[in-house]
Backbone as CSV, one residue per row, in Angstrom:
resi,resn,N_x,N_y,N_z,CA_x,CA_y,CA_z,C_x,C_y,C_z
1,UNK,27.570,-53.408,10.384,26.164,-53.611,10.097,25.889,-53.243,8.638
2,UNK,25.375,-53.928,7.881,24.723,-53.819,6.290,23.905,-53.014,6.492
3,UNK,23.553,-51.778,5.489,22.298,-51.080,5.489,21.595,-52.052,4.462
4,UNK,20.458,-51.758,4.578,19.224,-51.894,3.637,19.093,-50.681,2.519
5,UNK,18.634,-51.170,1.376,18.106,-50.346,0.658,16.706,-49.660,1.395
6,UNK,16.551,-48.903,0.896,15.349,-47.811,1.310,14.477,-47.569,-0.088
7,UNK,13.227,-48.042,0.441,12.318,-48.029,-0.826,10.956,-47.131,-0.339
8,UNK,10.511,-45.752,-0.868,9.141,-45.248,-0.533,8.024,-45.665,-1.835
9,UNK,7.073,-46.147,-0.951,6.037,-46.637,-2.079,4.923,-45.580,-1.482
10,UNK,4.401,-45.020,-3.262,3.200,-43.909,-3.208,1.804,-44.337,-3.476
11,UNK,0.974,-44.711,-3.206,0.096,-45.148,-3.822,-0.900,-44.885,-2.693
12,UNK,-2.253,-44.517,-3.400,-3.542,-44.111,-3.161,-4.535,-45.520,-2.287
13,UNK,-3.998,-46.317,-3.162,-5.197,-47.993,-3.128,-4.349,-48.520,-1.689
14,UNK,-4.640,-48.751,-0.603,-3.903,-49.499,0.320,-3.806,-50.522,-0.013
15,UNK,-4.427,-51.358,-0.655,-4.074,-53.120,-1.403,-2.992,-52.973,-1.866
16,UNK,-3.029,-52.382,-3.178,-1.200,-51.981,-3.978,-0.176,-51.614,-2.547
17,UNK,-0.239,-50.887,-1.687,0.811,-50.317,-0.789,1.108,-51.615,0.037
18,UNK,0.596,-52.359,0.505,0.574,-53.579,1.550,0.945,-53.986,0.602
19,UNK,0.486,-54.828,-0.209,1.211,-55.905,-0.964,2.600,-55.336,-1.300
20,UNK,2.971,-54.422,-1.888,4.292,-53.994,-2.010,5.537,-53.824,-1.055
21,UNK,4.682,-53.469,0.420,5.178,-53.154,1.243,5.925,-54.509,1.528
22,UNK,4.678,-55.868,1.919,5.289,-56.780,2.700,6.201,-57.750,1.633
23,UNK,6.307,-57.829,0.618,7.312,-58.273,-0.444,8.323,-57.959,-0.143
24,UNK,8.544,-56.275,-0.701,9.477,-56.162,-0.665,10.568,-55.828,0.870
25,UNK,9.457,-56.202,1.930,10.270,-56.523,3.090,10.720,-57.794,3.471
26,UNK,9.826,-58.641,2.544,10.367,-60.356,2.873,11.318,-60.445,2.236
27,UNK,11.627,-59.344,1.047,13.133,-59.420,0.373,14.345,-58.851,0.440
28,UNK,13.928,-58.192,2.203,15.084,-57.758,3.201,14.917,-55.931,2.942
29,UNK,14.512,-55.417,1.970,14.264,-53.927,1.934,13.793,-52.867,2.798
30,UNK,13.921,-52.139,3.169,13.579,-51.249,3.802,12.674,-50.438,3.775
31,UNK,11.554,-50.054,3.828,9.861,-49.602,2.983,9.297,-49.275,3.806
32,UNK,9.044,-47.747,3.215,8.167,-46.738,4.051,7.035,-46.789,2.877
33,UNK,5.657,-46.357,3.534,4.725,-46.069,2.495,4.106,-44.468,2.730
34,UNK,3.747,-43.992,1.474,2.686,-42.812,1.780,1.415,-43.379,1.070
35,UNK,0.589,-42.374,1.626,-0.858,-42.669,0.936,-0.842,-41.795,-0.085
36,UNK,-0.674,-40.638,-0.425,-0.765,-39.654,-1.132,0.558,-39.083,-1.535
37,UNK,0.701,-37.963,-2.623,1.897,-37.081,-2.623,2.442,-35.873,-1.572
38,UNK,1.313,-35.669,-0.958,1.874,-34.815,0.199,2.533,-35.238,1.507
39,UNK,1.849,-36.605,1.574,3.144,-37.455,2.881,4.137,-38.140,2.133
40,UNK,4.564,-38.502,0.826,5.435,-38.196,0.058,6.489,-37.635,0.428
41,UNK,6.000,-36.347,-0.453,7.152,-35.447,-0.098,7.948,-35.171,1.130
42,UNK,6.777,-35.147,2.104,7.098,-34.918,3.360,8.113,-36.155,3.816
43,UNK,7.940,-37.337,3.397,8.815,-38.105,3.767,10.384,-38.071,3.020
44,UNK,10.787,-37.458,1.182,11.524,-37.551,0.585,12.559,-36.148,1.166
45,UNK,11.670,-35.196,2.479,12.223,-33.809,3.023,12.676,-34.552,3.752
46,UNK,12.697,-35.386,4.572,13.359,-36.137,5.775,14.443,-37.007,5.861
47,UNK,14.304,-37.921,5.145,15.614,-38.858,4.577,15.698,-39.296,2.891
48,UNK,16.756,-39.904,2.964,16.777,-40.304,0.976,16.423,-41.725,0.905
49,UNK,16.082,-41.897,0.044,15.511,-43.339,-0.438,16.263,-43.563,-1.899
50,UNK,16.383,-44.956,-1.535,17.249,-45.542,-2.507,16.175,-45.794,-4.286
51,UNK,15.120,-46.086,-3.936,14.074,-46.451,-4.813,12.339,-46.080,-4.318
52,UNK,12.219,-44.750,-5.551,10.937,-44.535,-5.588,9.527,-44.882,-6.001
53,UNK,8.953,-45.528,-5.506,7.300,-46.424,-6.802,6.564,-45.789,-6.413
54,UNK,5.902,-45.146,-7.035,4.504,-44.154,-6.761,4.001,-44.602,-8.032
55,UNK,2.519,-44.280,-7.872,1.455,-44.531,-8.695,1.129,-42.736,-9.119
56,UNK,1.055,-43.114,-10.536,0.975,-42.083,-11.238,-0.277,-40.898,-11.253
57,UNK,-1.331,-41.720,-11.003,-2.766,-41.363,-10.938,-3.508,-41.422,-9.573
58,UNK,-3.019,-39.869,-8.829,-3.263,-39.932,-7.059,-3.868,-38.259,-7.689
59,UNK,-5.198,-38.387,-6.143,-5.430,-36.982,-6.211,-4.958,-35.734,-5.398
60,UNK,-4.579,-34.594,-6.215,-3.976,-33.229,-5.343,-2.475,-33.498,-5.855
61,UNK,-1.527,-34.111,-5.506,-0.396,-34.335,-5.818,-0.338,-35.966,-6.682
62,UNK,-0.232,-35.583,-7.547,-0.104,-37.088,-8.698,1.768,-37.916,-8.643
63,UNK,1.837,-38.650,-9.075,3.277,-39.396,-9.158,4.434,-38.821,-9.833
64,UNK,3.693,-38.177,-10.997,4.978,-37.337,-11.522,5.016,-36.303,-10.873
65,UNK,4.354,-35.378,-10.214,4.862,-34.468,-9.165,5.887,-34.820,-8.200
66,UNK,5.397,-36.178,-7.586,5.995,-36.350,-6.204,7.935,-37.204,-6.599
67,UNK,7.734,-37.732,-8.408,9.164,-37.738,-9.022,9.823,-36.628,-9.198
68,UNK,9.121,-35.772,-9.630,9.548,-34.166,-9.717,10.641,-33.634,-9.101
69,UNK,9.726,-33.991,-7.570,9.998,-33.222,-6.383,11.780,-34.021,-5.882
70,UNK,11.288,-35.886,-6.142,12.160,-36.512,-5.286,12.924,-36.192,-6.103
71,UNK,13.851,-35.760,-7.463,14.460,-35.603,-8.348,15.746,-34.215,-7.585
72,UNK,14.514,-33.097,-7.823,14.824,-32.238,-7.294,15.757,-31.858,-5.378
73,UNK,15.112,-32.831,-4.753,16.067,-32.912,-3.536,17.003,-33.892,-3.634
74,UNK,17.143,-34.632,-4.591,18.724,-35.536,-4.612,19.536,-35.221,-5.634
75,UNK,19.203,-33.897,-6.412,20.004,-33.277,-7.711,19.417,-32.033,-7.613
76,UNK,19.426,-31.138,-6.457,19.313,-29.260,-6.478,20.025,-28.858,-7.711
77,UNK,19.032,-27.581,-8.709,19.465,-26.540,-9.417,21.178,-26.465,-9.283
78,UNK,22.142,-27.031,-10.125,23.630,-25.632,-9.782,25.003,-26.852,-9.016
79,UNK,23.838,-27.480,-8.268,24.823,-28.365,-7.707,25.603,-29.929,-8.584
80,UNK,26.510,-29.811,-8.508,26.954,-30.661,-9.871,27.572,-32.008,-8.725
């Protein structure tokens, strides 16, 4: 069986998230969405994703946080 790539899309606007979503599933991808950076994260604690798109400008947790974060659980402090 082929895996799919795994793509989490971040974004605030549900228009941007749907449209992204169903594309890049008609182009065989694999796509979870969050609304915010805190189901985000919560989703980047659970499994890995091949490709991250978040929108930069979200409130409470913004896009470069939630890159931050995904950075940080697929390259921990030490671990080479």
């Amino acid at each position: 069986m082929v895996e799919k790539n795994r793509i989490l899309i971040v974004d605030d606007e549900p228009e941007q998230r749907i449209v992204l979503r169903k594309t890049l599933a008609l182009l065989g991808y694999e796509v979870e969405v969050a609304e915010g950076g805190y189901e985000a994260i919560d989703h980047l604690e659970k499994a890995p994703f091949d490709l991250l798109i978040a929108d930069l400008k979200m409130p409470e947790v913004d896009g470069l946080q939630v890159i931050d974060h995904a950075l940080r659980v697929t390259h921990p402090p030490g671990v080479s």
